[in-house]
mmCIF file of the N, C-alpha and C atoms, coordinates in Angstrom:
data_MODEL
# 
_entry.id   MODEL 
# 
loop_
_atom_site.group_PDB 
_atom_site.id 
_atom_site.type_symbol 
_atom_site.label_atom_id 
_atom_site.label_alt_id 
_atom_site.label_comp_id 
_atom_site.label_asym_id 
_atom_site.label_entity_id 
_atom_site.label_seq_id 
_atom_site.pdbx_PDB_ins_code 
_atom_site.Cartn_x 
_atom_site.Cartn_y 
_atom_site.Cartn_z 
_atom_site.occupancy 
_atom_site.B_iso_or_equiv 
_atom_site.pdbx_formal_charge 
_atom_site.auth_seq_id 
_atom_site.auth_comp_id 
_atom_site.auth_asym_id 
_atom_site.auth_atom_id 
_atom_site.pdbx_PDB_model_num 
ATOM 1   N N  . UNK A 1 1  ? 123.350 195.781 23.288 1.00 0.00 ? 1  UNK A N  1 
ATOM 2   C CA . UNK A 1 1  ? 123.930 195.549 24.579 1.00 0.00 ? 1  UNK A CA 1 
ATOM 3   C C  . UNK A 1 1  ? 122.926 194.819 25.460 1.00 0.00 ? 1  UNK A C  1 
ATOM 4   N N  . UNK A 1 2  ? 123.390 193.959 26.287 1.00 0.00 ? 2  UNK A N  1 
ATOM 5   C CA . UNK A 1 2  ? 122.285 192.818 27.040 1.00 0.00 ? 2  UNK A CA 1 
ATOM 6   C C  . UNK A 1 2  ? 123.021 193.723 28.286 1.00 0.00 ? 2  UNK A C  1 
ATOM 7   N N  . UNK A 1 3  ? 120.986 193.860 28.820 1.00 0.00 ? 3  UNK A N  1 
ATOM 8   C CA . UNK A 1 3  ? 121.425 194.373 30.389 1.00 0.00 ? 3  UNK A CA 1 
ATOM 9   C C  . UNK A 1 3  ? 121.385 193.466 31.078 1.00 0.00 ? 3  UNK A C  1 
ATOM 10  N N  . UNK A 1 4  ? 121.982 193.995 32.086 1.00 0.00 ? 4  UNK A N  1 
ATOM 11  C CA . UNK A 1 4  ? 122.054 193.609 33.606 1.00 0.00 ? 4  UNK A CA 1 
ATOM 12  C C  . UNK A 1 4  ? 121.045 192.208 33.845 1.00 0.00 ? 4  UNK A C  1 
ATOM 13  N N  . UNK A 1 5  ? 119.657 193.143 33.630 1.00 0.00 ? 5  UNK A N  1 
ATOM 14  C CA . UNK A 1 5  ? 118.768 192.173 34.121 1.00 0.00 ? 5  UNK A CA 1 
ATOM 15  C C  . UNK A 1 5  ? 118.525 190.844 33.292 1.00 0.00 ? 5  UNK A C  1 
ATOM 16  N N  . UNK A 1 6  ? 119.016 190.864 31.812 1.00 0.00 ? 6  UNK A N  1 
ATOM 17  C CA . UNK A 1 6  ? 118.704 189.841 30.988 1.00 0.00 ? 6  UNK A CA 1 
ATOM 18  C C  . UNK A 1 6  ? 119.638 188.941 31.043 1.00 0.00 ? 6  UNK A C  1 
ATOM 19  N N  . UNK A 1 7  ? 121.181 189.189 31.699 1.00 0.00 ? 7  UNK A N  1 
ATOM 20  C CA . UNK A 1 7  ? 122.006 188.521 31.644 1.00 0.00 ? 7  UNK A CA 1 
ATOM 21  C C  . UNK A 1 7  ? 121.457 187.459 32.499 1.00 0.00 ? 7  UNK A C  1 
ATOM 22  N N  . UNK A 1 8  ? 121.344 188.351 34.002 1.00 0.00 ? 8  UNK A N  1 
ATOM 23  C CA . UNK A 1 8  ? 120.516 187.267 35.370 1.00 0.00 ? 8  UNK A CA 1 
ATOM 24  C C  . UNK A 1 8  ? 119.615 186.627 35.109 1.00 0.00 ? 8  UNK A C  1 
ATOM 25  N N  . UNK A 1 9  ? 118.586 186.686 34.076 1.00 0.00 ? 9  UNK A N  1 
ATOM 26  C CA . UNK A 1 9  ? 117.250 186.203 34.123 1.00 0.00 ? 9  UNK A CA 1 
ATOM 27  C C  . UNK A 1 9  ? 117.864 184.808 33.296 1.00 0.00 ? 9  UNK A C  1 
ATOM 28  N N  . UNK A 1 10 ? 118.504 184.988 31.742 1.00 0.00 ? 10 UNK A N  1 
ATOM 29  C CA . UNK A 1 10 ? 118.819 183.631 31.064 1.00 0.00 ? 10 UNK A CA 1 
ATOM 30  C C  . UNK A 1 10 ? 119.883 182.700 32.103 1.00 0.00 ? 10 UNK A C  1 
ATOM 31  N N  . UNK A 1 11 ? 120.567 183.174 33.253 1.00 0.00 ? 11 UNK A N  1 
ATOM 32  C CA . UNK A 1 11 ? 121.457 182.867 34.025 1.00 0.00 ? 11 UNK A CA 1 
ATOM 33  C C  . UNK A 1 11 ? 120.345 181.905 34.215 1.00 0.00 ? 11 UNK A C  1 
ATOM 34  N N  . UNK A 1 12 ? 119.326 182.075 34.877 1.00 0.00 ? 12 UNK A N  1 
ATOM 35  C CA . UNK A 1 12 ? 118.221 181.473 35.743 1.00 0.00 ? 12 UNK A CA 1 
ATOM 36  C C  . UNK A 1 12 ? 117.576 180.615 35.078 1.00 0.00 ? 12 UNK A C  1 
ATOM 37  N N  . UNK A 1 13 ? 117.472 180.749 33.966 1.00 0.00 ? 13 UNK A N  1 
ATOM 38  C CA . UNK A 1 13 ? 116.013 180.226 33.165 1.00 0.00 ? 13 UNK A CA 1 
ATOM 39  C C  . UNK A 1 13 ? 116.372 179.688 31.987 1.00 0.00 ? 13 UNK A C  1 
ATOM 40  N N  . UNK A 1 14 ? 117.138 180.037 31.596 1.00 0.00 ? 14 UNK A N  1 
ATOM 41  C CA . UNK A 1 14 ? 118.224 179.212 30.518 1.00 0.00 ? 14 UNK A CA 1 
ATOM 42  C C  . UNK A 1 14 ? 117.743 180.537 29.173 1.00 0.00 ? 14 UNK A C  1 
ATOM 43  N N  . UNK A 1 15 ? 117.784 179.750 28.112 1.00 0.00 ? 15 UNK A N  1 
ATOM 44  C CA . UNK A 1 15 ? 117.754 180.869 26.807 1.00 0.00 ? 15 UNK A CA 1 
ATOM 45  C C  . UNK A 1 15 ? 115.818 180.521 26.303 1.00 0.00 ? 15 UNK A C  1 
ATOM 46  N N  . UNK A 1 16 ? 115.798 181.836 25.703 1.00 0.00 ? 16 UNK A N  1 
ATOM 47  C CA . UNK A 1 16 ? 114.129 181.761 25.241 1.00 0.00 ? 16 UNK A CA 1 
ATOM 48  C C  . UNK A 1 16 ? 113.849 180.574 24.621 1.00 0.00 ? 16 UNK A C  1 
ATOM 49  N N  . UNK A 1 17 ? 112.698 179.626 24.777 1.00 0.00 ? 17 UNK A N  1 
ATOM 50  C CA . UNK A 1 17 ? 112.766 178.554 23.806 1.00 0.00 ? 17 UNK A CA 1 
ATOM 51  C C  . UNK A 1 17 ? 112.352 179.373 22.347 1.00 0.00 ? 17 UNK A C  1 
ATOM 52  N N  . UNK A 1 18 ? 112.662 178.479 21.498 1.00 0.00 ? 18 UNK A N  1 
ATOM 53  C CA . UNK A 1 18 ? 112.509 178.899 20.158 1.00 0.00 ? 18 UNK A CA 1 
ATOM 54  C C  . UNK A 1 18 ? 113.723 179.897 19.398 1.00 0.00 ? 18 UNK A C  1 
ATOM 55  N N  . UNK A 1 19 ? 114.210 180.199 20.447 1.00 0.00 ? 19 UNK A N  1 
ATOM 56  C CA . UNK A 1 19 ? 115.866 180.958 20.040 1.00 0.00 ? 19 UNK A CA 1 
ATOM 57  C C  . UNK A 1 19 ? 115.214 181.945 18.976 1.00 0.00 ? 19 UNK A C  1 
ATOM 58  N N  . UNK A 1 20 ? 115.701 182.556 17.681 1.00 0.00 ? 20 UNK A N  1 
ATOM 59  C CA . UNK A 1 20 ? 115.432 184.360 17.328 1.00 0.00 ? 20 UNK A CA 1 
ATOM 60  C C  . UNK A 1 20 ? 114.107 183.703 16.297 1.00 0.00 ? 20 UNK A C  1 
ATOM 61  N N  . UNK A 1 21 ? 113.458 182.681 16.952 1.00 0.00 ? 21 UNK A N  1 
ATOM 62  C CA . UNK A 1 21 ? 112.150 182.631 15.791 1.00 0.00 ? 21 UNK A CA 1 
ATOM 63  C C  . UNK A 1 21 ? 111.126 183.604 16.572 1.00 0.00 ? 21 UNK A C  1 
ATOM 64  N N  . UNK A 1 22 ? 110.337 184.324 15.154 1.00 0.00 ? 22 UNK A N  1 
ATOM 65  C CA . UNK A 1 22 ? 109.496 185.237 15.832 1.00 0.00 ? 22 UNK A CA 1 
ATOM 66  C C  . UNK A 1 22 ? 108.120 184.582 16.112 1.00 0.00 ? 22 UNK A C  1 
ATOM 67  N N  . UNK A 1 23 ? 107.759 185.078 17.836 1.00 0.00 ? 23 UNK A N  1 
ATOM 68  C CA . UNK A 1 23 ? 106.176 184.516 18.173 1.00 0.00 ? 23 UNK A CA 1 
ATOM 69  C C  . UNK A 1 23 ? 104.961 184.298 17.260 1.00 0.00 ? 23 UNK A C  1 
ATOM 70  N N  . UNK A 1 24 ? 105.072 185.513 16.070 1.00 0.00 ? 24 UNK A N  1 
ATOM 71  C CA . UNK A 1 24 ? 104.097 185.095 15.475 1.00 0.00 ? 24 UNK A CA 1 
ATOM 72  C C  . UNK A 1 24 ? 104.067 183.882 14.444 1.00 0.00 ? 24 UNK A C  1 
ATOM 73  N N  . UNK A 1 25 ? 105.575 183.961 14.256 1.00 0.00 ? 25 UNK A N  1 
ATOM 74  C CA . UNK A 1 25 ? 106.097 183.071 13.375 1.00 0.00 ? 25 UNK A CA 1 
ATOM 75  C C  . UNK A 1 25 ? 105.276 181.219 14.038 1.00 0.00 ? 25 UNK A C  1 
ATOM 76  N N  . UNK A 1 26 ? 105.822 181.183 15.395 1.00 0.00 ? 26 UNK A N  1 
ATOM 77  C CA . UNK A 1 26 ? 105.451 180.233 15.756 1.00 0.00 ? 26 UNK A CA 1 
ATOM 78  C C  . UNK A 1 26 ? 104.065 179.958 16.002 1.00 0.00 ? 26 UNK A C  1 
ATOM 79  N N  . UNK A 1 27 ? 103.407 181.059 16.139 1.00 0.00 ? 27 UNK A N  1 
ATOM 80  C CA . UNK A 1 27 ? 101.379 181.034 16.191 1.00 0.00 ? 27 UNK A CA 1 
ATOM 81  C C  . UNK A 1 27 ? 101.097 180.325 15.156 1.00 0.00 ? 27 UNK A C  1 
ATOM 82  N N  . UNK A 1 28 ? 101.868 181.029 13.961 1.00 0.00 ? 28 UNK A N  1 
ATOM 83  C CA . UNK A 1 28 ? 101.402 180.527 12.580 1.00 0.00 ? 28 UNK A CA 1 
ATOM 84  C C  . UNK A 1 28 ? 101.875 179.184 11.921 1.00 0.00 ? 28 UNK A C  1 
ATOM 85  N N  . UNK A 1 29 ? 103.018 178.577 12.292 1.00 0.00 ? 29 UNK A N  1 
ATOM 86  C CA . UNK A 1 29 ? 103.158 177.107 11.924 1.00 0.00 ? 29 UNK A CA 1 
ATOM 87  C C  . UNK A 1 29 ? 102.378 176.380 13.279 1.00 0.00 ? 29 UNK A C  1 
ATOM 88  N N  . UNK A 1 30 ? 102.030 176.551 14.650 1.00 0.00 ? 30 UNK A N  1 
ATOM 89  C CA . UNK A 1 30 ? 100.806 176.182 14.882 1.00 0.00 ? 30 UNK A CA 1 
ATOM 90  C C  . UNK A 1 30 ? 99.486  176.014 14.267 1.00 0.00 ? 30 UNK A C  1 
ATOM 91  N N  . UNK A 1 31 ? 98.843  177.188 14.060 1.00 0.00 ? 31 UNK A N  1 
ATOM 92  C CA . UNK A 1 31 ? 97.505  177.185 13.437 1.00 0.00 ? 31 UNK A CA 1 
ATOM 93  C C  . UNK A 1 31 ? 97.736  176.555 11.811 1.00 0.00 ? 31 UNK A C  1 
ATOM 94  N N  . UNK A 1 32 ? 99.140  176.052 11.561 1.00 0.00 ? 32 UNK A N  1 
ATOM 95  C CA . UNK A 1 32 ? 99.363  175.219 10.504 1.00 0.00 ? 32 UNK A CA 1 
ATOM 96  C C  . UNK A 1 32 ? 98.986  173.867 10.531 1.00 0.00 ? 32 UNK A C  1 
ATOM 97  N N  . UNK A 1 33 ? 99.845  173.723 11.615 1.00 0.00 ? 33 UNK A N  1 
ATOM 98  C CA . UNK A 1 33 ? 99.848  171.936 11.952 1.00 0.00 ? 33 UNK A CA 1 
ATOM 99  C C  . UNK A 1 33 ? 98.311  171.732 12.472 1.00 0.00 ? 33 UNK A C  1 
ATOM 100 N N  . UNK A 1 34 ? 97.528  172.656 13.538 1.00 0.00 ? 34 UNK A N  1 
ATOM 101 C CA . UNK A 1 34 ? 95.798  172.328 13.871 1.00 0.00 ? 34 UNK A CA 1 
ATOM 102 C C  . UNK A 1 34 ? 95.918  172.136 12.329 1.00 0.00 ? 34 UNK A C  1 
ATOM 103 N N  . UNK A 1 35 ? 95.498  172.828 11.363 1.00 0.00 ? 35 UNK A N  1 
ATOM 104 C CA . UNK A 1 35 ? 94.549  172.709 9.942  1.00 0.00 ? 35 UNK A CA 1 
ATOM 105 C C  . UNK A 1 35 ? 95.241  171.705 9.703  1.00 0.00 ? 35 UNK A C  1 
ATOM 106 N N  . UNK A 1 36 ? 95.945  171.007 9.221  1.00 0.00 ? 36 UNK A N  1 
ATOM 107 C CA . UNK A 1 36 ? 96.649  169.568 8.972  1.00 0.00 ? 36 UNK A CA 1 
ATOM 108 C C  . UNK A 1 36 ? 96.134  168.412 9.489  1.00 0.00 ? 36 UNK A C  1 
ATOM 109 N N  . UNK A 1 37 ? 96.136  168.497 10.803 1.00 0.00 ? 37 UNK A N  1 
ATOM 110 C CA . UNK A 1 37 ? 95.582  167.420 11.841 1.00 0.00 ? 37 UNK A CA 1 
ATOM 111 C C  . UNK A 1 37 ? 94.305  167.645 11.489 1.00 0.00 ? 37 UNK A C  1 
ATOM 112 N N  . UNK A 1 38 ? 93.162  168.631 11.334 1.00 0.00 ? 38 UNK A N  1 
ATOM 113 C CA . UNK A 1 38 ? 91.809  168.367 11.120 1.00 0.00 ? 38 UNK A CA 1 
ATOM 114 C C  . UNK A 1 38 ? 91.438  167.885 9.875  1.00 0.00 ? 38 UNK A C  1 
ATOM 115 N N  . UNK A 1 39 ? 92.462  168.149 8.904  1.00 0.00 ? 39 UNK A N  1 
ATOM 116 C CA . UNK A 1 39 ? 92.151  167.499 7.842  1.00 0.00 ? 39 UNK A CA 1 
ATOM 117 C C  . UNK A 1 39 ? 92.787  165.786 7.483  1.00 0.00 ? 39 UNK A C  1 
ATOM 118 N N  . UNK A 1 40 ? 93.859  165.779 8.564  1.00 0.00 ? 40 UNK A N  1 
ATOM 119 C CA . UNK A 1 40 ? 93.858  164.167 8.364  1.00 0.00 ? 40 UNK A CA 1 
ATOM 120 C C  . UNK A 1 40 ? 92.968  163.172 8.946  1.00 0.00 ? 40 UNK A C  1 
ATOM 121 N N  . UNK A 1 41 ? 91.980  164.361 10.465 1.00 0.00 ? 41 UNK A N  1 
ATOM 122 C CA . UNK A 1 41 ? 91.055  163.847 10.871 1.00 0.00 ? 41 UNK A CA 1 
ATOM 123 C C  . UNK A 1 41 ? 89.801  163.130 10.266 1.00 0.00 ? 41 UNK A C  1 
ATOM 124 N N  . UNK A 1 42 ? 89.286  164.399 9.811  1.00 0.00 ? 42 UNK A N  1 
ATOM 125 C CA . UNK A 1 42 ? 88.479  164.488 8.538  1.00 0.00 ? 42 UNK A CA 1 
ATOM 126 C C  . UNK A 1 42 ? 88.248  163.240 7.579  1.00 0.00 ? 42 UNK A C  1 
ATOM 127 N N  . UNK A 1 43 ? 89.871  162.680 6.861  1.00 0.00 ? 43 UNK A N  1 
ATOM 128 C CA . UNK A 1 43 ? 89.789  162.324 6.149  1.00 0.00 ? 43 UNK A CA 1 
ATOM 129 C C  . UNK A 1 43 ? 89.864  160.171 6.422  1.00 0.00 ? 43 UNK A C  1 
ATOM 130 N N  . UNK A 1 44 ? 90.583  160.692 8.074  1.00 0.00 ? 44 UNK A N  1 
ATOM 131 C CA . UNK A 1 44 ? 90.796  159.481 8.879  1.00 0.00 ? 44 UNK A CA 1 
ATOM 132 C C  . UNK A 1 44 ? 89.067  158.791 9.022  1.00 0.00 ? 44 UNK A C  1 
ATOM 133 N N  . UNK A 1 45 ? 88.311  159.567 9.554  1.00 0.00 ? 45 UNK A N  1 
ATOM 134 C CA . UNK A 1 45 ? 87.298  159.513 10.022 1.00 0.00 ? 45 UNK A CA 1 
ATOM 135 C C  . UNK A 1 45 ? 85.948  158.883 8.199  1.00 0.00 ? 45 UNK A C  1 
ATOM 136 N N  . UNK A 1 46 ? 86.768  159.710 7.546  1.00 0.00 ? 46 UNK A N  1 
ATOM 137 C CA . UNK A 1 46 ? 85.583  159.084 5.868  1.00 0.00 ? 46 UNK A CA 1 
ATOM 138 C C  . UNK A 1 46 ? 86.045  157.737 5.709  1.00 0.00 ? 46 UNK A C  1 
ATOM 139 N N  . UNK A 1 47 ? 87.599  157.750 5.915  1.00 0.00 ? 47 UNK A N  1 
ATOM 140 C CA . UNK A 1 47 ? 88.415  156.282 5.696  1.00 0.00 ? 47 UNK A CA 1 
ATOM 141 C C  . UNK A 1 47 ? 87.395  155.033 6.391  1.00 0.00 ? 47 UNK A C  1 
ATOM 142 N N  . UNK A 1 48 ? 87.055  155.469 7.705  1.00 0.00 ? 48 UNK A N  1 
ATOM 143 C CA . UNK A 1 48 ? 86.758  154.368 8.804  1.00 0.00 ? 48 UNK A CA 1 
ATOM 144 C C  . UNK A 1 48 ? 85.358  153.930 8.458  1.00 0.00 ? 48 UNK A C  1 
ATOM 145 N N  . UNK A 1 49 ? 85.049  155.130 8.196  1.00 0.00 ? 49 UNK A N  1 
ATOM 146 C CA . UNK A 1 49 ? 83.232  154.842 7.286  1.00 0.00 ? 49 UNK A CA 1 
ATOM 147 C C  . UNK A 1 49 ? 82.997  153.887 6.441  1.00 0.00 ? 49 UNK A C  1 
ATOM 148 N N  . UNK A 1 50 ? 83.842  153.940 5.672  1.00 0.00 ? 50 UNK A N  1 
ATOM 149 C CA . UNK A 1 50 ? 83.709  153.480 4.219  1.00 0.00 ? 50 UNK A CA 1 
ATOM 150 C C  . UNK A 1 50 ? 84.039  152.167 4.731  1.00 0.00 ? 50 UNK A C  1 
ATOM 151 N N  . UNK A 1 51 ? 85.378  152.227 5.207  1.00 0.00 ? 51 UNK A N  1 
ATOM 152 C CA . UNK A 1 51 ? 85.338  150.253 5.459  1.00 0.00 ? 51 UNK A CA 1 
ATOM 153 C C  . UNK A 1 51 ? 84.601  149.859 6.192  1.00 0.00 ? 51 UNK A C  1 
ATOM 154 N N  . UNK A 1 52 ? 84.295  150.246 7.090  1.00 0.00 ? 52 UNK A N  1 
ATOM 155 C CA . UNK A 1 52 ? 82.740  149.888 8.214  1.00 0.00 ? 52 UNK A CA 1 
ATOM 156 C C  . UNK A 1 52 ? 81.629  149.735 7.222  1.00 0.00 ? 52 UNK A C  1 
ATOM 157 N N  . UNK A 1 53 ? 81.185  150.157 6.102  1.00 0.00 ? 53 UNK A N  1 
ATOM 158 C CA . UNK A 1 53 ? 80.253  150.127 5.279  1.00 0.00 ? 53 UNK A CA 1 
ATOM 159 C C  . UNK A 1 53 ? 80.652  149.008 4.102  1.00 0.00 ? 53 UNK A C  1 
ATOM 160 N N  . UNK A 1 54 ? 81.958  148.444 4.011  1.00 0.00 ? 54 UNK A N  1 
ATOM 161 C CA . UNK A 1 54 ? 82.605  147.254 3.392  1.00 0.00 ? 54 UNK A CA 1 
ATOM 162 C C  . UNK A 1 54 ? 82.505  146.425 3.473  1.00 0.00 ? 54 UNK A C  1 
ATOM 163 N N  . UNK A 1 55 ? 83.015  145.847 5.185  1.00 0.00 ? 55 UNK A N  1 
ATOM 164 C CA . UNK A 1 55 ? 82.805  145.509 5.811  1.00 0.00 ? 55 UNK A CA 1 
ATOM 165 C C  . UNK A 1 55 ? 81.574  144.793 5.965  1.00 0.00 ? 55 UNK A C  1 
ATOM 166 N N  . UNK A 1 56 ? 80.586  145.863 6.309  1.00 0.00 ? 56 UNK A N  1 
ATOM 167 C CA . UNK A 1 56 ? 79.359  145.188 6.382  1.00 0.00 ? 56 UNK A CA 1 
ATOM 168 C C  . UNK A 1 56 ? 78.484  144.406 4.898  1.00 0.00 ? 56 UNK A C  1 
ATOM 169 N N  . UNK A 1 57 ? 78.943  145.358 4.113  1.00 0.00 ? 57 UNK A N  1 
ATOM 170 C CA . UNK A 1 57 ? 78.835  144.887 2.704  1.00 0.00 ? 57 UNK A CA 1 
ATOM 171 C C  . UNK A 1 57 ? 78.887  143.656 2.133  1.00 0.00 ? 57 UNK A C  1 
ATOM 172 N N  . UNK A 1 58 ? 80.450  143.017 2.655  1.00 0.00 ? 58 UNK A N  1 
ATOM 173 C CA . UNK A 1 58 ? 80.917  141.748 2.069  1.00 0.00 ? 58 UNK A CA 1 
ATOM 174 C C  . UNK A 1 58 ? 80.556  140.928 3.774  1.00 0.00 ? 58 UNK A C  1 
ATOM 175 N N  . UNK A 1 59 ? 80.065  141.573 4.542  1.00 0.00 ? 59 UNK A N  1 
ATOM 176 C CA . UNK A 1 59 ? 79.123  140.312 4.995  1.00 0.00 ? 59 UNK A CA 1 
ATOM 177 C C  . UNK A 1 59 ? 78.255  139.996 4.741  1.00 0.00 ? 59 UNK A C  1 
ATOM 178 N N  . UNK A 1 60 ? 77.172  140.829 4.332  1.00 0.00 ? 60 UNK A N  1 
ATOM 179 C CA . UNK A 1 60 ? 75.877  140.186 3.549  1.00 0.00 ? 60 UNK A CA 1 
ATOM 180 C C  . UNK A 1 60 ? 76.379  139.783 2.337  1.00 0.00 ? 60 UNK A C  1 
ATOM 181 N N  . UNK A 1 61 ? 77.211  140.328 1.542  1.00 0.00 ? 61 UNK A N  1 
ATOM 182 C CA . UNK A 1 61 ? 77.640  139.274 0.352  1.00 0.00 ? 61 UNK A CA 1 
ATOM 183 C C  . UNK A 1 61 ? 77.625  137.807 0.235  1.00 0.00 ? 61 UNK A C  1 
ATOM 184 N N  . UNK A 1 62 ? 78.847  137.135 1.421  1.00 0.00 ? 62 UNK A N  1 
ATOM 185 C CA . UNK A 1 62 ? 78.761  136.499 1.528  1.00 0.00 ? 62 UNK A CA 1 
ATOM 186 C C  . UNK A 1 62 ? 78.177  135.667 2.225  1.00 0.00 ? 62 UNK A C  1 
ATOM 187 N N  . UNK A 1 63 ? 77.371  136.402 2.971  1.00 0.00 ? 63 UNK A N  1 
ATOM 188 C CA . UNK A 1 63 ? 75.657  135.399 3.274  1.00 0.00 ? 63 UNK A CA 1 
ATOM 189 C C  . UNK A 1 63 ? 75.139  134.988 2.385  1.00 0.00 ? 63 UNK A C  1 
ATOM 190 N N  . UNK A 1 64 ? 74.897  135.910 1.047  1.00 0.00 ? 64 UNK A N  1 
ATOM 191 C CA . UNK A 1 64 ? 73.831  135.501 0.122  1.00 0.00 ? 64 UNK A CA 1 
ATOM 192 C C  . UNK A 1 64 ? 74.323  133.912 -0.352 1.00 0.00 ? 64 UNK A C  1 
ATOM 193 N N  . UNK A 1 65 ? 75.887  134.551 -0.657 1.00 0.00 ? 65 UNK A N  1 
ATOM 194 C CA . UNK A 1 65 ? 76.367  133.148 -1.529 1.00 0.00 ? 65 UNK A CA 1 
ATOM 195 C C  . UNK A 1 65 ? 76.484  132.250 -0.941 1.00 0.00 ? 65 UNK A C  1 
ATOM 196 N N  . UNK A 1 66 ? 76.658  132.315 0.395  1.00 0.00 ? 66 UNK A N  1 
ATOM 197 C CA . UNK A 1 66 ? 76.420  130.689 0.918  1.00 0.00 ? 66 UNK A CA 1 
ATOM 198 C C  . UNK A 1 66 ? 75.436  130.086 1.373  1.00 0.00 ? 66 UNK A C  1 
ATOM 199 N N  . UNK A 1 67 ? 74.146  130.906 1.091  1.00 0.00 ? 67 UNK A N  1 
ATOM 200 C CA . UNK A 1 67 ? 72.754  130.865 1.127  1.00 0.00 ? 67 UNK A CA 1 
ATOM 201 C C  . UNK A 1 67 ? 72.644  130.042 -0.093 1.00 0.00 ? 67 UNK A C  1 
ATOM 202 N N  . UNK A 1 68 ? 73.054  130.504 -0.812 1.00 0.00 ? 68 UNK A N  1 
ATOM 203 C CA . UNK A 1 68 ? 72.635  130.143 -2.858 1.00 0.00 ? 68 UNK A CA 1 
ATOM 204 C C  . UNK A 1 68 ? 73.511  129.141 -3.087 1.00 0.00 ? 68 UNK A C  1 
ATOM 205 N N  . UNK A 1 69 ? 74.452  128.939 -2.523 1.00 0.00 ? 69 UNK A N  1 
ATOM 206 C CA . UNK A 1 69 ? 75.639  127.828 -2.311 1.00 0.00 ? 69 UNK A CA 1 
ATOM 207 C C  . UNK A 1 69 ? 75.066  126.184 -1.771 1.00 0.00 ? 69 UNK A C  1 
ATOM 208 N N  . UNK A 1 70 ? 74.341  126.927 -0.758 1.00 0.00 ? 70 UNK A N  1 
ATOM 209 C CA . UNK A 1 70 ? 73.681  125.667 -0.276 1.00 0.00 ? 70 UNK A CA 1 
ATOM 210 C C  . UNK A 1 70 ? 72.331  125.141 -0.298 1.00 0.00 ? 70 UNK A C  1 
ATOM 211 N N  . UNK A 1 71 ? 71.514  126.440 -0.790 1.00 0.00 ? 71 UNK A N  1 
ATOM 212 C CA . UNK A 1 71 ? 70.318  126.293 -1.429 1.00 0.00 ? 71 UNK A CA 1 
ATOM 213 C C  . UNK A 1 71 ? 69.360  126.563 0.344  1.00 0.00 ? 71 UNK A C  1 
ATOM 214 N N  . UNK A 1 72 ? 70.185  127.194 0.802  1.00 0.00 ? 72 UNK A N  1 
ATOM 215 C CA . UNK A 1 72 ? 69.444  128.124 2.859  1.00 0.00 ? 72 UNK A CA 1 
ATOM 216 C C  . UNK A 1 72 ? 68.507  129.143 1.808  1.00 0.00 ? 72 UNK A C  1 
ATOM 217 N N  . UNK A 1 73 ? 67.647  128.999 2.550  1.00 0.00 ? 73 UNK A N  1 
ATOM 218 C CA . UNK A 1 73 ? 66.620  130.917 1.783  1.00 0.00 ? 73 UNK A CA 1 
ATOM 219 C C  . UNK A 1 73 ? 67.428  131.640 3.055  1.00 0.00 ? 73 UNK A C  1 
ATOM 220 N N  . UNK A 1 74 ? 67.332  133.035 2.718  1.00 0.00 ? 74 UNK A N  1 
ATOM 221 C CA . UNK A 1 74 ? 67.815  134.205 3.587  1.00 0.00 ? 74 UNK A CA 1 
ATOM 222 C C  . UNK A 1 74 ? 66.895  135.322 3.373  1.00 0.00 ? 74 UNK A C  1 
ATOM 223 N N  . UNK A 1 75 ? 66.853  136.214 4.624  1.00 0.00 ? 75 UNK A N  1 
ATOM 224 C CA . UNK A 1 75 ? 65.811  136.873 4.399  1.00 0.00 ? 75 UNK A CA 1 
ATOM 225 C C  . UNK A 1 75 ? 65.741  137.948 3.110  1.00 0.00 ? 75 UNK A C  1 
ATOM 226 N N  . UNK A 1 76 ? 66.739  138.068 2.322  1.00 0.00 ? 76 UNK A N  1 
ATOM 227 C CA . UNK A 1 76 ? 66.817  138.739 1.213  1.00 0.00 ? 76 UNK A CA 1 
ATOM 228 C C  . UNK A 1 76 ? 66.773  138.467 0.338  1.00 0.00 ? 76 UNK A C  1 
ATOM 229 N N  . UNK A 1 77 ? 66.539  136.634 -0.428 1.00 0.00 ? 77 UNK A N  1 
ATOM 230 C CA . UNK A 1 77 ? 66.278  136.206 -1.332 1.00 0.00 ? 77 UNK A CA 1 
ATOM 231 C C  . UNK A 1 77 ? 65.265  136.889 -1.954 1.00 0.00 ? 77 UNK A C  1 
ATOM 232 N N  . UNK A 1 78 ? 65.111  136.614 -3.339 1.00 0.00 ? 78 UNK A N  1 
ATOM 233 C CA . UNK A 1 78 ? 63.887  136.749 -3.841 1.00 0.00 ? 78 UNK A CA 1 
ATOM 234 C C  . UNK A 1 78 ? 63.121  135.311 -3.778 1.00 0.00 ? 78 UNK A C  1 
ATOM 235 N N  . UNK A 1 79 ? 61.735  135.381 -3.917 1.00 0.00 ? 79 UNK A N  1 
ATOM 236 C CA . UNK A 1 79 ? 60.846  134.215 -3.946 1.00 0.00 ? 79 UNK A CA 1 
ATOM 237 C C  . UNK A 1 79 ? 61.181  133.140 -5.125 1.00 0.00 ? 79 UNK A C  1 
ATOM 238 N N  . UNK A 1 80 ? 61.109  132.312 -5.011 1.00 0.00 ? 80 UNK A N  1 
ATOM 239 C CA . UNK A 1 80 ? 61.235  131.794 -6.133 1.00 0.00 ? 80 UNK A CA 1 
ATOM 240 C C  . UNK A 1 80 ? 60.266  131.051 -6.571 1.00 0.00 ? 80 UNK A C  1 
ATOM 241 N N  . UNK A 1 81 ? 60.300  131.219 -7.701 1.00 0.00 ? 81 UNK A N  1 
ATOM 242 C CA . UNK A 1 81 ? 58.750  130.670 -8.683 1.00 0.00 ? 81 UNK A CA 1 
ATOM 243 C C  . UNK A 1 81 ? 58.454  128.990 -9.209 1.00 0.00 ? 81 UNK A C  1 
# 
């Protein structure tokens, strides 16, 4: 039986959000979705590394070769004999 007072209050305020899901229920697909997001963080964040380290990679790459391309010394050549 819905009292008195609960009738007035949803009158006012409309219906509970989340309708008959239980609070803890909802704590816990929270502290779901955080661990999700830190791990796409996580994994966002190794992603960005690695091509930043690619990146920089295939720019000295292709320094060398258009160093050796054109016969430029660069400071990473070896000496030549």
């Amino acid at each position: 039986m819905v009292s008195e007072f609960s009738t007035w209050f949803v009158a006012q305020h409309g219906s509970r959000p989340g309708g008959k899901v239980p609070t803890w229920k909802l704590r816990e697909d929270v502290e779901l979705a955080r661990r999700g997001l830190r791990s796409a963080e996580i994994l966002l964040a190794a992603r960005e590394e690695y091509d930043a380290r690619e990146t920089s990679a295939l720019y000295a790459w292709n320094a060398r070769s258009n160093a050796e391309a054109t016969g430029s010394p660069t400071s990473s050549a070896s000496p030549v004999d």
